[in-house]
N, CA and C atoms as an extended XYZ file, in Angstrom:
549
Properties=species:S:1:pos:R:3:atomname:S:1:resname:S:1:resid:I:1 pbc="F F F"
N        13.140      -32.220      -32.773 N   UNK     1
C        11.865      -31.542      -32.950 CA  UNK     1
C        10.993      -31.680      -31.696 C   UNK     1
N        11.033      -32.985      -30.744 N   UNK     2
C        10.212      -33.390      -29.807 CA  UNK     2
C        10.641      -32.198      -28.771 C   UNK     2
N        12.397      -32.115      -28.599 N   UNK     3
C        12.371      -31.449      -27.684 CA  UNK     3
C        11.734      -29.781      -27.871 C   UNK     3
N        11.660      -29.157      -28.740 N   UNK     4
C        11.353      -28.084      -29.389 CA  UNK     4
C         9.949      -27.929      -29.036 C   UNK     4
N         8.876      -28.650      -29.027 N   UNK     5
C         7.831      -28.744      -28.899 CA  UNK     5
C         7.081      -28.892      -27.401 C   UNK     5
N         8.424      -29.788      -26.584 N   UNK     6
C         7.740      -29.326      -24.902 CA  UNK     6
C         8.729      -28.815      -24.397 C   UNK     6
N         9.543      -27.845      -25.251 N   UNK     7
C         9.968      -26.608      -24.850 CA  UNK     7
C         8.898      -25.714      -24.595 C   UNK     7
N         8.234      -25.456      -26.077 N   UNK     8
C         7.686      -24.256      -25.909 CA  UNK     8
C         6.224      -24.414      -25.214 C   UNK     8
N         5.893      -25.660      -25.303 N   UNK     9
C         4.687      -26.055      -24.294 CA  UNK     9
C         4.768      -25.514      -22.721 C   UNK     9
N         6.714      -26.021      -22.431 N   UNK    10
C         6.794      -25.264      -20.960 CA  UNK    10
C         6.501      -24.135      -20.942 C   UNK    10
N         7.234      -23.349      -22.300 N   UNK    11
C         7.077      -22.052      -22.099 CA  UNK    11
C         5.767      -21.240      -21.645 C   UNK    11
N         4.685      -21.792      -22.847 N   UNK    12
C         3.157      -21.330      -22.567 CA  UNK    12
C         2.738      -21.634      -20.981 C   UNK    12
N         2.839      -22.915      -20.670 N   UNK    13
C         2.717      -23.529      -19.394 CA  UNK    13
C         3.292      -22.190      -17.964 C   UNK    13
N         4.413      -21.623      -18.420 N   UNK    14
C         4.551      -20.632      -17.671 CA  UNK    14
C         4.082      -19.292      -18.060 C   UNK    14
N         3.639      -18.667      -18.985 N   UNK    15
C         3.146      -17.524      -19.142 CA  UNK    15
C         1.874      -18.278      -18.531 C   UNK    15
N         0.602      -18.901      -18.755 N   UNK    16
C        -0.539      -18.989      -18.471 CA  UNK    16
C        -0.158      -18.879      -17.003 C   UNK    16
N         0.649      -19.829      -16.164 N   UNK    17
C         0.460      -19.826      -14.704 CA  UNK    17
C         0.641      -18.191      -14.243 C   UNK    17
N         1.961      -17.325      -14.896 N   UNK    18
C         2.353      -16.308      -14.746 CA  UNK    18
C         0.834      -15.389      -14.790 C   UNK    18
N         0.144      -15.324      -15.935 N   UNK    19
C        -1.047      -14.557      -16.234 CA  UNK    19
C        -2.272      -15.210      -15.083 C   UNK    19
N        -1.972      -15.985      -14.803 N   UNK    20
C        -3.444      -16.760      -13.671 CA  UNK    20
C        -3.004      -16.067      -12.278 C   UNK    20
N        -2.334      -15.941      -12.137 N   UNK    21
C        -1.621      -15.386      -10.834 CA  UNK    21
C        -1.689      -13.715      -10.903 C   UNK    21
N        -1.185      -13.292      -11.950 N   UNK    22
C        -1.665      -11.850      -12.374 CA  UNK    22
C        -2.793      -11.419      -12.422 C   UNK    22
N        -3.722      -12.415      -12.857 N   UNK    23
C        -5.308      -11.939      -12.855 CA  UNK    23
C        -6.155      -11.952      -11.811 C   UNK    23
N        -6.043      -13.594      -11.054 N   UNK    24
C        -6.553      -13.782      -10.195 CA  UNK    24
C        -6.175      -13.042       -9.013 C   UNK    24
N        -4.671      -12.989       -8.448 N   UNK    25
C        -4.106      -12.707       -7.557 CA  UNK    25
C        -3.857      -11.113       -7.344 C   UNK    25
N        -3.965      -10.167       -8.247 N   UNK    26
C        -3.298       -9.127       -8.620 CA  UNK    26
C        -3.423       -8.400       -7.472 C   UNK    26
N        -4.360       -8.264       -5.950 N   UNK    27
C        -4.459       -7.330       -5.299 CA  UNK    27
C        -2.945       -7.937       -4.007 C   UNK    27
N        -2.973       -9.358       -4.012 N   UNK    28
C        -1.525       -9.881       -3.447 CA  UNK    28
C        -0.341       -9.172       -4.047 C   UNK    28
N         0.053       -9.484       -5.637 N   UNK    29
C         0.845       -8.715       -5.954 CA  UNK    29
C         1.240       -7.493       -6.060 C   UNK    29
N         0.002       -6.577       -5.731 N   UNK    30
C         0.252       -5.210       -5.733 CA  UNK    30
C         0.590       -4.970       -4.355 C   UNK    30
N         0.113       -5.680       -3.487 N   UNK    31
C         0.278       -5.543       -1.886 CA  UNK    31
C         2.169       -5.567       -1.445 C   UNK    31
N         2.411       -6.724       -2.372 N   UNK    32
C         4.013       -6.800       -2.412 CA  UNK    32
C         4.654       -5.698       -2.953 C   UNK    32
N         4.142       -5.815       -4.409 N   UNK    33
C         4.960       -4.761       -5.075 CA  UNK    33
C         4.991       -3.578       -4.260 C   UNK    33
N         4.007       -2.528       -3.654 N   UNK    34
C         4.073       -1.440       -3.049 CA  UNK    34
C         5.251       -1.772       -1.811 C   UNK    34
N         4.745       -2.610       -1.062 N   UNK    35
C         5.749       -2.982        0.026 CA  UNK    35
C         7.442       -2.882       -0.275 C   UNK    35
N         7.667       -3.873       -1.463 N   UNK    36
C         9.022       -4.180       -2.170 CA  UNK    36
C         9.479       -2.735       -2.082 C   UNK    36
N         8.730       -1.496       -3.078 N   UNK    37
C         9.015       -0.557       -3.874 CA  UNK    37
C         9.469        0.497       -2.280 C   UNK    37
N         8.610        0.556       -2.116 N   UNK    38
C         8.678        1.419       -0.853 CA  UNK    38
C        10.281        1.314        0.271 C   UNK    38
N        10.360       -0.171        0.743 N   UNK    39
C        11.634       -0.607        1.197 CA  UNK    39
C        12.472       -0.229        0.401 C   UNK    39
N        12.718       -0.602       -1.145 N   UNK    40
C        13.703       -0.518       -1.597 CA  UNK    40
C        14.092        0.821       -2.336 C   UNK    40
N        13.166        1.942       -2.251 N   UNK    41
C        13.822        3.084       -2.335 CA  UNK    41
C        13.955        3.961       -1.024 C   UNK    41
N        13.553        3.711       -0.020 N   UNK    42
C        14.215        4.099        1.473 CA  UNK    42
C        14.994        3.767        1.942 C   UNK    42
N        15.592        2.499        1.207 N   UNK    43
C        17.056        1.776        1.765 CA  UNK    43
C        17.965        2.751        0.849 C   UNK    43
N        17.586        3.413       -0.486 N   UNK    44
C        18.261        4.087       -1.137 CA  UNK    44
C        18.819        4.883       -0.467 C   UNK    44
N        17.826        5.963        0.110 N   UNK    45
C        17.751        6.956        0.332 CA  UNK    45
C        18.479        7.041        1.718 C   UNK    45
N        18.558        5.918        2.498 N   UNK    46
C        19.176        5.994        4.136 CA  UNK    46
C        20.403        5.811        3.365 C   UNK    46
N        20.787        4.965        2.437 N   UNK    47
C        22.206        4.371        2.476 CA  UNK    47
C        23.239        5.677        1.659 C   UNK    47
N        22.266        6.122        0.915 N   UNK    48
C        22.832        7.491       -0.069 CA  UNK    48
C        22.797        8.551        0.650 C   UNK    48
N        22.226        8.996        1.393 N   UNK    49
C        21.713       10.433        1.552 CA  UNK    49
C        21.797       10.613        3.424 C   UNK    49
N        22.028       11.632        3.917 N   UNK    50
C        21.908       11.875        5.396 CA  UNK    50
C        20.972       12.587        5.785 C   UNK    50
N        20.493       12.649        6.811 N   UNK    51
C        19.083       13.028        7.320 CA  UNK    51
C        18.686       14.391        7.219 C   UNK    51
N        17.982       14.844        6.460 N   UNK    52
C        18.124       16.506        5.871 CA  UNK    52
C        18.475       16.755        4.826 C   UNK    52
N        19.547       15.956        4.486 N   UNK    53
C        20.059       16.550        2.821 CA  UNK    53
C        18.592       16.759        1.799 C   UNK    53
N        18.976       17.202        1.107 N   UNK    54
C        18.134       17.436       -0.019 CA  UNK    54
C        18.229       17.412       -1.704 C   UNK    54
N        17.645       16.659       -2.480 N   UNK    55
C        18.375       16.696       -3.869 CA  UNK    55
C        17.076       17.100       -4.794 C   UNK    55
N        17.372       18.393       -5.691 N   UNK    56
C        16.368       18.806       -6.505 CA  UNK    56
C        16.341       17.846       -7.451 C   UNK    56
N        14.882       17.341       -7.992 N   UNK    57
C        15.286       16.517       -8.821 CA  UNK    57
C        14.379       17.329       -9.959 C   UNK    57
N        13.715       18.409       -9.871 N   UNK    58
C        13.159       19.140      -10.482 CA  UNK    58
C        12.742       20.647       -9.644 C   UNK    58
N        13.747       21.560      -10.356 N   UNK    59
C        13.897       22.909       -9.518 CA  UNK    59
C        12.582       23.333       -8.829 C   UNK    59
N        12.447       23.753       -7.573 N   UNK    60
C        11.675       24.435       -6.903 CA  UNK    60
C        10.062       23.377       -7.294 C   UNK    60
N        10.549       22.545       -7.511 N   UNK    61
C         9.061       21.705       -7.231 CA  UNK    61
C         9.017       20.594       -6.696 C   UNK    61
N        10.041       19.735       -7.571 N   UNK    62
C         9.960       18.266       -6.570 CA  UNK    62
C        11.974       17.778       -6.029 C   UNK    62
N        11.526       17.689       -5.141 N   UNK    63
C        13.028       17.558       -4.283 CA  UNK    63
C        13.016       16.054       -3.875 C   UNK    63
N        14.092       15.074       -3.603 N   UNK    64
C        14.386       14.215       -2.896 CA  UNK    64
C        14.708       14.715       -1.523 C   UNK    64
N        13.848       14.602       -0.360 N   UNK    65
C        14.339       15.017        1.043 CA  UNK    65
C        14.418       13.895        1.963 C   UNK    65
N        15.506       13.837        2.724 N   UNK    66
C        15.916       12.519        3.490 CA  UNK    66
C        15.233       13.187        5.283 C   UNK    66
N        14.233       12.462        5.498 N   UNK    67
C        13.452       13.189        6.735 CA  UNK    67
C        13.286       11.657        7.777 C   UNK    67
N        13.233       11.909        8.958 N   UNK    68
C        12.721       10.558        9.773 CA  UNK    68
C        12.058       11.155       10.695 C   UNK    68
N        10.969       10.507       10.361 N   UNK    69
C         9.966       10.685       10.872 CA  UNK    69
C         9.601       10.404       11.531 C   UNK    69
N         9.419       10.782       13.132 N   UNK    70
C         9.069        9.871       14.426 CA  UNK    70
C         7.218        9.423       14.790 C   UNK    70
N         6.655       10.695       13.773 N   UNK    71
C         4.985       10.283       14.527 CA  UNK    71
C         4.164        9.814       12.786 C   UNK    71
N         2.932       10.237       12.958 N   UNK    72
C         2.264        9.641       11.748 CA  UNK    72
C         2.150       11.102       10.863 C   UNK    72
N         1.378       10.943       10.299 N   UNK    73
C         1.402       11.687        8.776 CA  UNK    73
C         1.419       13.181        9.609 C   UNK    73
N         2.503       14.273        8.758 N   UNK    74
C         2.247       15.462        9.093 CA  UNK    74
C         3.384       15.496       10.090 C   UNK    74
N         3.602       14.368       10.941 N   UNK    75
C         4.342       14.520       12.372 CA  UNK    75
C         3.972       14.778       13.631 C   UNK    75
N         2.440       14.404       13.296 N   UNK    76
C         1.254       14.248       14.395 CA  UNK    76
C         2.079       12.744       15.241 C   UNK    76
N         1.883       13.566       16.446 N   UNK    77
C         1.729       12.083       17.488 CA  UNK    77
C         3.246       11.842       17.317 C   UNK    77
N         4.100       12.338       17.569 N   UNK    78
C         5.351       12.384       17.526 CA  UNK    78
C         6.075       11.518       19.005 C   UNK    78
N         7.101       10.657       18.384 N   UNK    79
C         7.751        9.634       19.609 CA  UNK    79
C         6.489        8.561       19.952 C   UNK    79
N         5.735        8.581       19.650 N   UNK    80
C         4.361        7.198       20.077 CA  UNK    80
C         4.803        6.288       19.486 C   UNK    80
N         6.200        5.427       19.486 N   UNK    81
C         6.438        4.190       18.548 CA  UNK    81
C         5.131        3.156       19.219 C   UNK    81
N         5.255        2.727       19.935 N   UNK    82
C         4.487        1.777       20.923 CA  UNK    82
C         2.910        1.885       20.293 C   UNK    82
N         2.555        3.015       20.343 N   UNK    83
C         1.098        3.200       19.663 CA  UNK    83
C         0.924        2.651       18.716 C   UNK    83
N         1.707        3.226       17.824 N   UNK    84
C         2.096        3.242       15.980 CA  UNK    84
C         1.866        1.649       15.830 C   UNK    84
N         2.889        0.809       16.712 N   UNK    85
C         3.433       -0.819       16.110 CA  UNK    85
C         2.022       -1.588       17.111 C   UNK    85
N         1.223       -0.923       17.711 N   UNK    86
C         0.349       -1.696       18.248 CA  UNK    86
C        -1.200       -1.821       17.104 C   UNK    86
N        -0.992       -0.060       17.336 N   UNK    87
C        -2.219        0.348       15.951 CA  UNK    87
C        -2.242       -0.674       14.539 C   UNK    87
N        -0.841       -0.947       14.210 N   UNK    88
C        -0.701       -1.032       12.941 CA  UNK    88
C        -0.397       -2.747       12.872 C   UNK    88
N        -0.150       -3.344       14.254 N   UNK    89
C        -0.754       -4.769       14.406 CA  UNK    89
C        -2.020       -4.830       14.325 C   UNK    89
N        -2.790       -4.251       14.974 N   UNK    90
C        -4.471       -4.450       14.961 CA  UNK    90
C        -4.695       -4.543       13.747 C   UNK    90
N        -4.412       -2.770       13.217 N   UNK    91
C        -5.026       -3.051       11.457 CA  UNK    91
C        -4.752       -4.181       11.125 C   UNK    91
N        -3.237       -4.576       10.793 N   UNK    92
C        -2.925       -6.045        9.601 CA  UNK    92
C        -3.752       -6.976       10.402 C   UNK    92
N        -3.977       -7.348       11.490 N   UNK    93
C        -4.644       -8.533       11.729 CA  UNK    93
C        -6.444       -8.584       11.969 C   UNK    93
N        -7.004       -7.711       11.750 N   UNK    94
C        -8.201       -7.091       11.215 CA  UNK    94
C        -8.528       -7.182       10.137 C   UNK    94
N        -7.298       -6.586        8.943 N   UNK    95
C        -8.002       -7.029        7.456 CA  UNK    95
C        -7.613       -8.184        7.284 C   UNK    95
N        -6.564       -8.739        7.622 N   UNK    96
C        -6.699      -10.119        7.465 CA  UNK    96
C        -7.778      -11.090        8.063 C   UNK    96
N        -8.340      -10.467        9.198 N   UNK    97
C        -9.587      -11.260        9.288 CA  UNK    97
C       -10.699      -11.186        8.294 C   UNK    97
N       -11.117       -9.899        7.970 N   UNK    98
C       -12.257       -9.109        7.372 CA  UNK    98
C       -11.858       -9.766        5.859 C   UNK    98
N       -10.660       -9.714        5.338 N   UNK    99
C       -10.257       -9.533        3.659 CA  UNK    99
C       -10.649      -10.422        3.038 C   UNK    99
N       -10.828      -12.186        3.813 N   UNK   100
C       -11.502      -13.061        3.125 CA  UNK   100
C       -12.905      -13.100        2.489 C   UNK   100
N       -13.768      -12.231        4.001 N   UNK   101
C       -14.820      -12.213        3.826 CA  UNK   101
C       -15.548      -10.896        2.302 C   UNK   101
N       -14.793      -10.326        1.828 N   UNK   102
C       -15.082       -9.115        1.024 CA  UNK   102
C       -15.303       -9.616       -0.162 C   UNK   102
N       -16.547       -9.192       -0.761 N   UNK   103
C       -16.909       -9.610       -2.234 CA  UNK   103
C       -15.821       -9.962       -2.749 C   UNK   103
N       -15.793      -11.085       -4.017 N   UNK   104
C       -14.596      -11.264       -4.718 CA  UNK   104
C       -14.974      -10.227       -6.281 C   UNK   104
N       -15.833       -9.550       -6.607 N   UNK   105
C       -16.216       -8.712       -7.518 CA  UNK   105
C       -15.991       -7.316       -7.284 C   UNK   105
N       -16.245       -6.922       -5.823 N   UNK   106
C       -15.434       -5.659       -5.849 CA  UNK   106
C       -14.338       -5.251       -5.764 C   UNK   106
N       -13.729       -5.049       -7.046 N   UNK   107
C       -11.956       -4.621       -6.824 CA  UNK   107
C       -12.090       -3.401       -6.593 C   UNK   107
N       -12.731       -2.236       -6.574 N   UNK   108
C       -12.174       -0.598       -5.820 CA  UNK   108
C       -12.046       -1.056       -4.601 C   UNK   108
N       -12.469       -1.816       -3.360 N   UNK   109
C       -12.793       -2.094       -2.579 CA  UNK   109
C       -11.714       -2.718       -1.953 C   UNK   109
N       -11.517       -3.775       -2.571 N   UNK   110
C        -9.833       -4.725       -2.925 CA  UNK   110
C        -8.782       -3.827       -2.908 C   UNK   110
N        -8.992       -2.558       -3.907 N   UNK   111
C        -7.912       -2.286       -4.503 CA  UNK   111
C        -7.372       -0.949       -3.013 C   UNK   111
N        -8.184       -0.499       -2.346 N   UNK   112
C        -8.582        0.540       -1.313 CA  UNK   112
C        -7.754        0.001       -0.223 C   UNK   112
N        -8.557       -1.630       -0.256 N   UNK   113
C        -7.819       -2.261        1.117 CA  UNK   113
C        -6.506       -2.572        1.027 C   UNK   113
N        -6.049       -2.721       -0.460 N   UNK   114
C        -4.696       -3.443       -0.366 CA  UNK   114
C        -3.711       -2.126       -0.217 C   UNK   114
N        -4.031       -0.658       -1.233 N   UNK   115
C        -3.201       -0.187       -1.005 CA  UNK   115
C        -3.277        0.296        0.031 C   UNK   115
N        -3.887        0.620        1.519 N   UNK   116
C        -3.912        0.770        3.008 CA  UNK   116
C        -3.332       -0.015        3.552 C   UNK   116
N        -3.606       -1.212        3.367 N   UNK   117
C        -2.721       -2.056        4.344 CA  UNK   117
C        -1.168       -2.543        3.729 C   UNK   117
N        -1.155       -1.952        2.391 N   UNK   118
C         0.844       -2.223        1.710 CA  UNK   118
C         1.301       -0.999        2.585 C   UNK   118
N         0.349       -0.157        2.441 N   UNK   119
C         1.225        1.241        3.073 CA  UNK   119
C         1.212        1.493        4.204 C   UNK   119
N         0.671        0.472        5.063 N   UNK   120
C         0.618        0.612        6.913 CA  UNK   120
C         1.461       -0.226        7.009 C   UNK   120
N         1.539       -1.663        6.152 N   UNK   121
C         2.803       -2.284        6.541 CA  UNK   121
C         3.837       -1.805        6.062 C   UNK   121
N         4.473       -1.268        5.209 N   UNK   122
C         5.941       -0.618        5.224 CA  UNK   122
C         5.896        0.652        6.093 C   UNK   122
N         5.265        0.579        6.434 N   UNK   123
C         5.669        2.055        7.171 CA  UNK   123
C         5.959        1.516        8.523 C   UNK   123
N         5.152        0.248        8.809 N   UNK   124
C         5.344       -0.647       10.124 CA  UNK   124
C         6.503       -1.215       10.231 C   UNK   124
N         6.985       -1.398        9.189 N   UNK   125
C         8.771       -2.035        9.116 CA  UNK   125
C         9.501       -1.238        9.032 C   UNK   125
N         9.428       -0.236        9.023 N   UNK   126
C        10.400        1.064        9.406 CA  UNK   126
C        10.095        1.194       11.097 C   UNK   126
N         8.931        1.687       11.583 N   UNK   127
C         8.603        1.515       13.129 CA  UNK   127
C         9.212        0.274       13.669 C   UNK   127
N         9.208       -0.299       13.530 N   UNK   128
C         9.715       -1.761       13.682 CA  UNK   128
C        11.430       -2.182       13.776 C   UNK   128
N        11.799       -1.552       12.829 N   UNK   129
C        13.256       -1.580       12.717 CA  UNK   129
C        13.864        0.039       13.678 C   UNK   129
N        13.243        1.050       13.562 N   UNK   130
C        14.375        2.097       14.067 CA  UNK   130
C        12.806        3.401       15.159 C   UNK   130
N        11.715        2.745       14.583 N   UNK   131
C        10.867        3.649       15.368 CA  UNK   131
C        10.668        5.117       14.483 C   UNK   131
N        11.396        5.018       13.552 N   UNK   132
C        11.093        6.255       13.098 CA  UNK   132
C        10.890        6.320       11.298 C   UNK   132
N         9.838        6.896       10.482 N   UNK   133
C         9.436        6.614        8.954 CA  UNK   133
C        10.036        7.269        8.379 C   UNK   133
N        10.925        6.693        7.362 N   UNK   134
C        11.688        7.532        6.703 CA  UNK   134
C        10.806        8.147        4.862 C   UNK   134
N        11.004        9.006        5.018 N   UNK   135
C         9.920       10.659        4.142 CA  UNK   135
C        11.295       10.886        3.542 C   UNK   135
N        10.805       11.186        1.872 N   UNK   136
C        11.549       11.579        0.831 CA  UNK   136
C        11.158       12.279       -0.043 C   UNK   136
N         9.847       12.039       -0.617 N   UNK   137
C         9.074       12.433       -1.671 CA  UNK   137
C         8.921       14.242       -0.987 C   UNK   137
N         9.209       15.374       -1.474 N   UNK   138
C         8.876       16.274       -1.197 CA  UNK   138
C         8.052       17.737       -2.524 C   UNK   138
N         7.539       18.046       -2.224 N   UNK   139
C         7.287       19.249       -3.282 CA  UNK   139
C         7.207       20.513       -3.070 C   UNK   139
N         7.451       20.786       -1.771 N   UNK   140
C         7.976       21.829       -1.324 CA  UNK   140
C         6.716       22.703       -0.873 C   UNK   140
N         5.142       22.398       -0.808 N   UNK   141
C         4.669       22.713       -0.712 CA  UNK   141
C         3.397       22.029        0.341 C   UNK   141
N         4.018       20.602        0.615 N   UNK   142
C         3.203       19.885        1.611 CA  UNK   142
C         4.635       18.982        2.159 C   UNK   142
N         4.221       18.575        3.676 N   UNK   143
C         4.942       17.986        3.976 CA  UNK   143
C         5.769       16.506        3.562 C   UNK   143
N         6.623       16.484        3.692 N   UNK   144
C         7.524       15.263        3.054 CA  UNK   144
C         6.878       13.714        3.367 C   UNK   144
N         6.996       13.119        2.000 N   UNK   145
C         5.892       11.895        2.392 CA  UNK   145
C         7.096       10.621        1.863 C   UNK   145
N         6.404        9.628        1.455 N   UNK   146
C         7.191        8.286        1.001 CA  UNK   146
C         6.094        7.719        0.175 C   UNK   146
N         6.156        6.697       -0.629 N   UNK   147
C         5.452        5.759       -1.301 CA  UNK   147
C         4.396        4.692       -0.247 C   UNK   147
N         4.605        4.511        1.134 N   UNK   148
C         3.802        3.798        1.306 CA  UNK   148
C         2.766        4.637        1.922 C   UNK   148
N         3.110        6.057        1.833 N   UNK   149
C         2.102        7.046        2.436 CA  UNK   149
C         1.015        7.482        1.198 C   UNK   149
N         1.839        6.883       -0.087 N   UNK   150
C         0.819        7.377       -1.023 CA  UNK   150
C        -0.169        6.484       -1.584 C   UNK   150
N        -0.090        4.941       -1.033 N   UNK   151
C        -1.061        3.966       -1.321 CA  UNK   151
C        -1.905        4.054       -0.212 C   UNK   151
N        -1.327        4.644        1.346 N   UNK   152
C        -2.545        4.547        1.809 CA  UNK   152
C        -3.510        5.806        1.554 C   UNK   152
N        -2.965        6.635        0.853 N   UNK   153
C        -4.231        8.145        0.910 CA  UNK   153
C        -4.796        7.367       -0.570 C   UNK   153
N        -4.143        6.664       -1.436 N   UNK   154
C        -4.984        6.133       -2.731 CA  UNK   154
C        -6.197        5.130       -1.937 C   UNK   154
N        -5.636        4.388       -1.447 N   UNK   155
C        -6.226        3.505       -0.866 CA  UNK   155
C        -7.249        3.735       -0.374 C   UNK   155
N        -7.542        4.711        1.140 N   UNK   156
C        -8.386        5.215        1.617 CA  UNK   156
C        -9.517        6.294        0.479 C   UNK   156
N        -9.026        6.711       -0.714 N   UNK   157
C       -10.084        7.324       -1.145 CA  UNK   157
C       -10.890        6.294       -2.600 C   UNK   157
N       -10.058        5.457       -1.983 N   UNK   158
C       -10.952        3.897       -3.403 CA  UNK   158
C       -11.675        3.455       -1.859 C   UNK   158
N       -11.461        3.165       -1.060 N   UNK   159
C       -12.762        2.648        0.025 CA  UNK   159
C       -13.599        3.698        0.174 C   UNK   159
N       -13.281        4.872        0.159 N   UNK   160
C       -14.279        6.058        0.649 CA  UNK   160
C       -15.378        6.115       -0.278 C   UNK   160
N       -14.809        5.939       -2.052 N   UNK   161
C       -15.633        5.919       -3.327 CA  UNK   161
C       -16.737        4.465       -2.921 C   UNK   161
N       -15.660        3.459       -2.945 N   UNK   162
C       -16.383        1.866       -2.854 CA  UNK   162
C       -17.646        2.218       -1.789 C   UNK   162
N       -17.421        2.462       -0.546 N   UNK   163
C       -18.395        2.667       -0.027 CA  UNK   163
C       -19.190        3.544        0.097 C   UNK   163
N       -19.016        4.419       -0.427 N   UNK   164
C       -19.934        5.806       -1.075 CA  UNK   164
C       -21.412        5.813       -1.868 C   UNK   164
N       -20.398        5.084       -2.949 N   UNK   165
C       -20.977        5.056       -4.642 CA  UNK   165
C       -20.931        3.673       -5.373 C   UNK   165
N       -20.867        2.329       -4.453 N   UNK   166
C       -20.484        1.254       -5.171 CA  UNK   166
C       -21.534        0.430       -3.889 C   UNK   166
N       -22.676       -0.100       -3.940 N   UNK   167
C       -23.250       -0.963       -2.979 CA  UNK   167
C       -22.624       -2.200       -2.652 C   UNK   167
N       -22.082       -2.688       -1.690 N   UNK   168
C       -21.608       -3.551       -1.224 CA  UNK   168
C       -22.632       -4.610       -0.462 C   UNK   168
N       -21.914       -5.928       -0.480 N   UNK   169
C       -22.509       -7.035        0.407 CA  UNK   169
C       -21.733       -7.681        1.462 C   UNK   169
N       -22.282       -7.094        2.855 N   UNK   170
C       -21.304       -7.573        4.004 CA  UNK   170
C       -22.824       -8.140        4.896 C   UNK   170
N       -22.764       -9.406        4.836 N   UNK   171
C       -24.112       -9.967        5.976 CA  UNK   171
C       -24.847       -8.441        5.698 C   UNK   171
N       -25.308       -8.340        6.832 N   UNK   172
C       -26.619       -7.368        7.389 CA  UNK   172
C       -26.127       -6.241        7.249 C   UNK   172
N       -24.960       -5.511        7.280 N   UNK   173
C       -24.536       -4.176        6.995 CA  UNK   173
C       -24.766       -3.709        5.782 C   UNK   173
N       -24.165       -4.776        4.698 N   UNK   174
C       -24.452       -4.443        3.556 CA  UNK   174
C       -26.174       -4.529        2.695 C   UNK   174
N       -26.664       -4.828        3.649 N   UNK   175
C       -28.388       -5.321        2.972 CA  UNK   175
C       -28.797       -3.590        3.841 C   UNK   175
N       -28.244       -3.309        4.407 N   UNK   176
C       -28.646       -2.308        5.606 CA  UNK   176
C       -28.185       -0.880        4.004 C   UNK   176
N       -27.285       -0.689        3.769 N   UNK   177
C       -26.286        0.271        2.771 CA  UNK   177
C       -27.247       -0.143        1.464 C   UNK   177
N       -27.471       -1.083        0.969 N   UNK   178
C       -28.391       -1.010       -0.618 CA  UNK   178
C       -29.810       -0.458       -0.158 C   UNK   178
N       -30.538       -0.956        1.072 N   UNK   179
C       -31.630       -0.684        1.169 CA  UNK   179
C       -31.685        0.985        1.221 C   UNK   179
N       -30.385        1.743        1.865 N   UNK   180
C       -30.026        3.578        2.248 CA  UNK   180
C       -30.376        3.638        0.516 C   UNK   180
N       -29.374        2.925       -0.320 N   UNK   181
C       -29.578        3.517       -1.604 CA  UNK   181
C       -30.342        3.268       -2.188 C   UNK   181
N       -31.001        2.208       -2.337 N   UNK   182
C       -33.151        2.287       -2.854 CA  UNK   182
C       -33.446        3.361       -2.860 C   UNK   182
N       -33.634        3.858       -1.727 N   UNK   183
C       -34.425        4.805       -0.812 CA  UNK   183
C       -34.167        6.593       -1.310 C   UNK   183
């Protein structure tokens, strides 16, 4: 019976740590998860598929397209690896400076920064490994994207809202932004 009892004590003991980490932590874990998700269906897609192929996965709307992509979104700035892996050092080591300092109450804000910087870093580990982003997601009606291209356009329009429509506190910038919205 004893053992039965700090069995299931472990057990709780690990859901609570599991849920404290989920709650507290959740903009870390989403930062991974996007990262994870992103790698591991472009490894799909290089290891399955050749550069161009195409697989309908729903007629004339959404296609699997195997594309590599040498510049940034669109195919702007094409062959600039050097730019790309310099740019996209600055960013990560920028919000990692800045990310401590950010309210711990604003999650759009959190949630803006994390999915921008999950989706600058996988896209940086593709630059990184071959120089060129590998694009799958297609709909036949905008250019071919990937998953870490779609946390950073989520991303960027939860900071655009956060700082829009959500008053923030950054030292003097942010006393500078509530006082605009008093007013």
């Amino acid at each position: 019976m004893q053992i039965l009892k700090d069995f299931c004590k472990k057990v709780l003991l690990m859901f609570e740590f599991i849920f404290v980490i989920a709650f507290v932590h959740w903009d870390k874990l989403l930062f991974v998860a996007v990262v994870a998700l992103d790698q591991y269906v472009k490894r799909l897609v290089v290891t399955s598929m050749v550069p161009g192929q195409s697989i309908p996965i729903m007629q004339d709307f959404l296609h699997l397209t195997y594309v590599l992509n040498p510049g940034a979104a669109f195919g702007i700035l094409p062959n600039q690896r050097l730019f790309f892996l310099i740019a996209g050092g600055i960013l990560l080591i920028g919000a990692a400076l800045f990310y401590p300092k950010m309210k711990k109450s604003d999650n759009v804000l959190k949630f803006g920064m994390t999915g921008l910087l999950s989706g600058a870093a996988a896209n940086l580990i593709d630059r990184i490994q071959s120089g060129l982003v590998v694009d799958f997601v297609d709909f036949r009606v905008w250019p071919v994207f990937n998953i870490a291209d779609v946390a950073i356009i989520a991303g960027m329009f939860a900071m655009i809202y956060a700082i829009l429509f959500k008053p923030v506190e950054f030292g003097e910038v942010g006393k500078v932004r509530q006082n605009e919205l008093q007013n």
